[in-house]
C-alpha positions as CSV (number, residue, x, y, z in Angstrom):
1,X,-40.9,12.1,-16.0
2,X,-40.3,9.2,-13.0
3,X,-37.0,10.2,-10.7
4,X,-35.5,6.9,-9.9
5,X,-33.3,7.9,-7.5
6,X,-36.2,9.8,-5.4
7,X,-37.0,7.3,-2.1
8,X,-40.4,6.4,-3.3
9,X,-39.4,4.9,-6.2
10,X,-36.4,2.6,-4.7
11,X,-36.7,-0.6,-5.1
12,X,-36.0,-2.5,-2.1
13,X,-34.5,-5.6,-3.5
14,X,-31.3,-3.3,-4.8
15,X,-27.9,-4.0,-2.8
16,X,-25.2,-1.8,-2.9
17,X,-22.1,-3.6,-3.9
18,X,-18.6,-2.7,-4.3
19,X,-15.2,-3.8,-6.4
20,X,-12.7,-5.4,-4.1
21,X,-9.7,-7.6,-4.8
22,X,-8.9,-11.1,-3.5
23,X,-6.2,-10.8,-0.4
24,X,-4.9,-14.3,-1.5
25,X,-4.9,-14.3,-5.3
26,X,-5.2,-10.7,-6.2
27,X,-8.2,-11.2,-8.8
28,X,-10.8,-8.2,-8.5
29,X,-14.9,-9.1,-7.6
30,X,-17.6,-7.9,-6.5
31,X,-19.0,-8.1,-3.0
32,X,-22.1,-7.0,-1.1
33,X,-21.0,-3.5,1.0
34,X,-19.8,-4.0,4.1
35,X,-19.3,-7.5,3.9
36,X,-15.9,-7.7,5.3
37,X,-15.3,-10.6,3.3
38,X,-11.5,-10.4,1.3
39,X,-11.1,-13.7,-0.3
40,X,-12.7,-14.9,-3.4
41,X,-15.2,-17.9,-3.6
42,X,-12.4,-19.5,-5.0
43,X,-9.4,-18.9,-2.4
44,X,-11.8,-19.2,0.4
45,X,-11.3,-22.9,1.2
46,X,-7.8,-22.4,0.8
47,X,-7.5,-19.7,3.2
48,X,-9.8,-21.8,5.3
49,X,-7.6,-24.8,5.4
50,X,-4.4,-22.3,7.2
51,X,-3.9,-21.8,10.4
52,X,-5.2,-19.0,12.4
53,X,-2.6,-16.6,13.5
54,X,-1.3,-16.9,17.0
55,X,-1.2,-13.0,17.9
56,X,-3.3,-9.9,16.2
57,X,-1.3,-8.5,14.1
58,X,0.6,-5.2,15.3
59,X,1.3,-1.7,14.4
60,X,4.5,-2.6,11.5
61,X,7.5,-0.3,12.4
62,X,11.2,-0.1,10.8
63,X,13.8,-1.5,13.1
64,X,16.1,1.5,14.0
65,X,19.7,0.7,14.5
66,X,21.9,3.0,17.5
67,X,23.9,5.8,15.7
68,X,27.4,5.2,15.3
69,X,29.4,8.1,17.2
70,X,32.7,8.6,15.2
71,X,35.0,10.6,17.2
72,X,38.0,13.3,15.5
73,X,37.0,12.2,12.1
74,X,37.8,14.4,9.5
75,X,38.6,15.0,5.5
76,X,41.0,17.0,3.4
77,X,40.3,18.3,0.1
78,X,43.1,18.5,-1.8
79,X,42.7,22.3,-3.2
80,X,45.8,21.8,-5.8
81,X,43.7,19.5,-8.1
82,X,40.3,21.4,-8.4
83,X,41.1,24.4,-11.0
84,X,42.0,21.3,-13.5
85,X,38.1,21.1,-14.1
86,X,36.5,23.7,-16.7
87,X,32.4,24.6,-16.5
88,X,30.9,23.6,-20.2
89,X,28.2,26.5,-21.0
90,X,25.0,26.8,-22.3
91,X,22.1,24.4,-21.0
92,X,21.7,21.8,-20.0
């Protein structure tokens, strides 16, 4: 019985490849691995004809607003209305 994964027998015109989607259009291909290539053959003259971006693009962060300090704020609950409420049993 031949292995055909042993290294004797590899053929050396095999190429690994992998699944990758389109960064443009979204459709799924196949590329070589490691390309580094993320458009399609079809959005790639699109994507050609852009303009290159003006600065590498940068760690993304949420803006974070300055807490707003409330000073002597305070609540009352009103005790007289809370026995009007009855629990239902069982589950639920």
């Amino acid at each position: 019985m031949k292995n055909e994964h042993s290294g004797k027998d590899k053929n050396k015109n095999e190429v690994g490849v992998e699944l990758k989607y389109c960064e443009h259009c979204g459709g799924l291909w196949v590329r070589e691995r490691g390309a580094g290539i993320v458009y399609c053959e079809k959005c790639q003259p699109m994507v050609a004809d852009l303009p290159a971006p003006k600065k590498k693009p940068q760690r993304i962060a949420l803006p974070i607003r300055p807490h707003t300090a409330i000073e002597e704020y305070g609540f009352e609950v009103d005790e007289e209305g809370l026995d009007d409420f009855e629990a239902a049993g069982g589950a639920a």
